[in-house]
TORFI-91101 format. One record per residue (C-alpha): residue in one letter; x negated, y negated, z. Coordinates in steps of 0.25 Angstrom, whole numbers, plus 5000, padded with zeros to 4 digits. Last residue first. Layout:
% residues N
AXYZ ...
//
This chain:
% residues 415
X507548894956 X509048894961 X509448854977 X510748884980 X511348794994 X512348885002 X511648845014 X510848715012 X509648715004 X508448585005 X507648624994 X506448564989 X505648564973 X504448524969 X503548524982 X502948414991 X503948304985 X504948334996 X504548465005 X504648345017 X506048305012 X506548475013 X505648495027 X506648365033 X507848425026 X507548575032 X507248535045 X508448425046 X509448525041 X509048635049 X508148725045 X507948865039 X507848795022 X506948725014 X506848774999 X505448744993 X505048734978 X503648714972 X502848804984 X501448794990 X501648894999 X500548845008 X501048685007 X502548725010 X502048825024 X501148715028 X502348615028 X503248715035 X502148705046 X502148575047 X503748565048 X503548685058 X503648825055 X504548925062 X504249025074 X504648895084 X503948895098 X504548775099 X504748765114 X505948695123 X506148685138 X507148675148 X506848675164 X508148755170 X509448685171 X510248745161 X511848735160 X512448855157 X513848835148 X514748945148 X514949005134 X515549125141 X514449225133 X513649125126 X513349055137 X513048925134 X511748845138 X511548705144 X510448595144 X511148515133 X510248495120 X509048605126 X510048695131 X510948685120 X509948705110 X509548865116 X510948875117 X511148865103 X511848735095 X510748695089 X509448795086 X508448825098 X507148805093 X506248885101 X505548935113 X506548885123 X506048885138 X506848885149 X506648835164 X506748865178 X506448765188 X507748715186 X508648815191 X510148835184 X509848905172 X509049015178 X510249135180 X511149095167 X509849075161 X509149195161 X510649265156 X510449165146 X509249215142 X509549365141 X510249345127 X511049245122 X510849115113 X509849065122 X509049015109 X507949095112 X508849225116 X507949285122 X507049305133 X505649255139 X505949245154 X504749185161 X504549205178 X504649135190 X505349205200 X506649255203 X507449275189 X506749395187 X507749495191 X509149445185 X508249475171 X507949615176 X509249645180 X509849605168 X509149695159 X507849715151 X506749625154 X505349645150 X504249565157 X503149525149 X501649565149 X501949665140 X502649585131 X501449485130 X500449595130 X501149645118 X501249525111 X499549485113 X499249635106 X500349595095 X499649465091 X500049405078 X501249495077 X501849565064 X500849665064 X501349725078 X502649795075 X503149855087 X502749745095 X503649655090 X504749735089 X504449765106 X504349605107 X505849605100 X506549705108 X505949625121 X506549485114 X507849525112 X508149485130 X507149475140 X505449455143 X504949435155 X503749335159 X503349375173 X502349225177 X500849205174 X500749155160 X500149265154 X500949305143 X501849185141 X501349145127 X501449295122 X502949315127 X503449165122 X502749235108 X503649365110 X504849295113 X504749205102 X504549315092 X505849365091 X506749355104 X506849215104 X506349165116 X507149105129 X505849075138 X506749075154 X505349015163 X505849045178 X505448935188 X504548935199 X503948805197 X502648885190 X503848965182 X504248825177 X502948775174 X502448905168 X503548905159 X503148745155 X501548775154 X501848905146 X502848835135 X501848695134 X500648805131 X501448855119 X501948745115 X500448655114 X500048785106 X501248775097 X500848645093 X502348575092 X503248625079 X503448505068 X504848475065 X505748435053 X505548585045 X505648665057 X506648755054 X506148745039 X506248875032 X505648875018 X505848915005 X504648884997 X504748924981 X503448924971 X502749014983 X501449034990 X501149125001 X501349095018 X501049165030 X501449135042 X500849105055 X500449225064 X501349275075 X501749295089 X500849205096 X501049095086 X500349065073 X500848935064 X501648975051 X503048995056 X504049035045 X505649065045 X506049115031 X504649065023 X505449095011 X504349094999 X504749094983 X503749134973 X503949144958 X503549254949 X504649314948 X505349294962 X504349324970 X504749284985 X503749274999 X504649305010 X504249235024 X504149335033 X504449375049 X504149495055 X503449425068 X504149285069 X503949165061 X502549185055 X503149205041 X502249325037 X502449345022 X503449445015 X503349465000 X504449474990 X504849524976 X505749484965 X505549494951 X505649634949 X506649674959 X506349654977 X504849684977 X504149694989 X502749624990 X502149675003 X501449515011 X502249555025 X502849685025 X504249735021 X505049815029 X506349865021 X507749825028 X509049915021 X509050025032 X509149935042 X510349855037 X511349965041 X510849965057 X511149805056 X512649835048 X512949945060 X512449845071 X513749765065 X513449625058 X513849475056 X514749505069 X515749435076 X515449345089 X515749395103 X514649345108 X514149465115 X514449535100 X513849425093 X512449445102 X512349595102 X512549585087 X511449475085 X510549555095 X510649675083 X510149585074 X509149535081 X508449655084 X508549725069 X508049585065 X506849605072 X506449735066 X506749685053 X506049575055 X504649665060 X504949785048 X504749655038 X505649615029 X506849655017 X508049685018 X508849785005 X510049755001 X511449815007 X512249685003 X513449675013 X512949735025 X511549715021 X512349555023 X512749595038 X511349655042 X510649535035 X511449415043 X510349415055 X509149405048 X508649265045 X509349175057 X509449315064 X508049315065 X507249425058 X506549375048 X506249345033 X507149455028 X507249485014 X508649535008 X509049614995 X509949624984 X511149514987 X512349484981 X513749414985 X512749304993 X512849295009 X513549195017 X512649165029 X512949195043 X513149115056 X513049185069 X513249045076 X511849025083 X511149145073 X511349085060 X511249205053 X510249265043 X510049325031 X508549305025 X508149295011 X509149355002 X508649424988 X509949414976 X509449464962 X510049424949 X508949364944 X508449294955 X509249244968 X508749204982 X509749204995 X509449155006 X509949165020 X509449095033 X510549125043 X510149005053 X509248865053 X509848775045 X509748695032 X509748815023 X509848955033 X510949005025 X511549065011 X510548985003 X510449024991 X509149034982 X509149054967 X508049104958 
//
């Protein structure tokens, strides 16, 4: 079998890979690299297509390479669902931005008919020596890694994997394989306790709002949202909820098996405001309140319409919920203390109360540790890191199993 590596080797963005055997071309993942609307190249021939998750890092190339190919997608009803979201937000976003398109809302609607929902732990059979299974990754809800036999012999992608229970999810599940190939965001890094996190997050927000402030959460729309939502629940103060992240939660609720706690998430969105227009947004600036919205990053969206009216006043304050990945706004904020517009590229400098959580959904270095020892595996392939993540992972994996791999994009991996 041979393993290309179109994209998301020693960096984070478009993950694409291509496994060969016998004639037959399977791609795992096709993303983009969502900062700079990067794509990968895609190979001359491909016969079908497994979808780990719906991030546009892993899914938002598809549409524009069924364009191309016409294979058949495979994952679960909850990614495809998700994806269909995202895709569509990448549209509305290149066209604000004036950017060119990967893809037209013709080539998304064409891609539906090809996707088939397949459940977590169903054997499905690609030819006679291919088949797959779908195991709970834990990263968001719909997510898998994809468990590979190629005969006889077992390959794992963890795709993007968390394996400590949150809110929103349980940890990942993990099966046995000959051949590891695994992500490594966090390969260099160990995550804080996420309980100690947790209770820091209320106790600052409730600081600002208690000093009559307004708490701005930017969240990623999927699954971070959600779980800022159930850790705010009963804090005290109007919570409203703006942006992707209302489409989401109603997704969310509409397939409840792939949620740890679907009774305590519909209380939470319950209990939350829902904003829909700017009316609504200019109309809860005047007491202390929390606005959980998107874009996480601060890439766009309602956020930096929050901003443009806060930004000034510094008893108000903002709190990011993840890793904000160089050279977005999200970075620049916490490097330089200023966001750009994206509209006029004007510069808004931010005087509120700044603050950073990792409420990552992806394994730590402890936890990618784990995930080696449970699968138990001869060979691994690092990859979905940065240079320093995925090196530092690739010297620890040293000695511990019989073969590593370090790809970069464009590498070919034959075994």
């Amino acid at each position: 079998m041979k393993f290309t590596f179109y994209g998301g080797a020693m960096e984070v963005g478009k993950s694409s890979i291509a496994m060969e055997h016998r004639g037959y071309s399977l791609m795992l993942d096709c993303g983009i690299k969502v900062d700079k609307m990067e794509c990968p190249a895609q190979p001359d021939h491909i016969d079908s297509l497994i979808l780990s998750h719906a991030h546009l890092d892993h899914s938002g190339m598809i549409p524009a390479i069924y364009k191309n190919h016409r294979i058949p997608i495979y994952s679960t009803k909850m990614t495809f669902g998700i994806s269909h979201f995202l895709q569509e937000d990448s549209i509305k976003i290149a066209r604000l931005k004036k950017q060119p398109l990967i893809y037209s809302d013709m080539d998304l609607a064409n891609v539906q008919g090809s996707e088939i929902n397949v459940g977590y732990l169903n054997e499905k059979k690609l030819n006679d020596e291919i088949s797959f299974e779908l195991y709970d990754a834990g990263h968001i809800p719909g997510s898998a890694s994809i468990l590979l036999n190629i005969s006889g012999r077992k390959v794992l992608y963890t795709g993007d994997i968390k394996t400590k229970d949150t809110y929103l999810q349980k940890g990942a599940d993990i099966p046995e394989a000959e051949i590891l190939i695994t992500e490594s965001t966090y390969g260099n890094r160990i995550h804080p306790k996420r309980e100690e996190m947790e209770k820091e997050f209320r106790d600052r927000i409730t600081e600002t709002l208690n000093n009559g402030g307004i708490a701005l959460v930017p969240a990623f729309a999927v699954g971070r949202s959600q779980e800022v939502l159930m850790i705010l629940r009963d804090i005290g103060y109007p919570v409203y909820l703006d942006g992707l992240s209302k489409d989401i939660t109603r997704l969310f609720l509409e397939y409840p098996e792939y949620i740890r706690d679907p009774e305590l998430l519909q209380d939470s969105a319950n209990s939350a405001i829902w904003i829909e227009n700017n009316n609504e947004r200019r109309g809860i600036l005047d007491e202390p309140c929390i606005i959980v919205t998107t874009a996480g990053m601060l890439s766009g969206g309602p956020v930096l319409h929050y901003l443009q009216r806060l930004h000034r006043n510094r008893n108000n304050g903002i709190f990011l919920t993840g890793y904000q990945v160089k050279g977005t706004n999200g970075r620049l904020l916490m490097d330089e203390g200023y966001v750009i517009d994206p509209l006029d590229n004007s510069r808004i400098r931010v005087e509120m109360e700044k603050h950073q959580f990792d409420f990552s959904a992806h394994a730590g270095r402890n936890s990618l540790k784990g995930i080696v020892k449970k699968v138990k595996p001869d060979t691994v392939i690092v990859v979905h890191g940065d240079p320093e993540s995925c090196i530092s992972f690739g010297e620890w994996l040293k000695g511990r199993v019989d073969k590593v791999y370090v790809p970069y994009v464009g590498d070919r991996i034959e075994l």
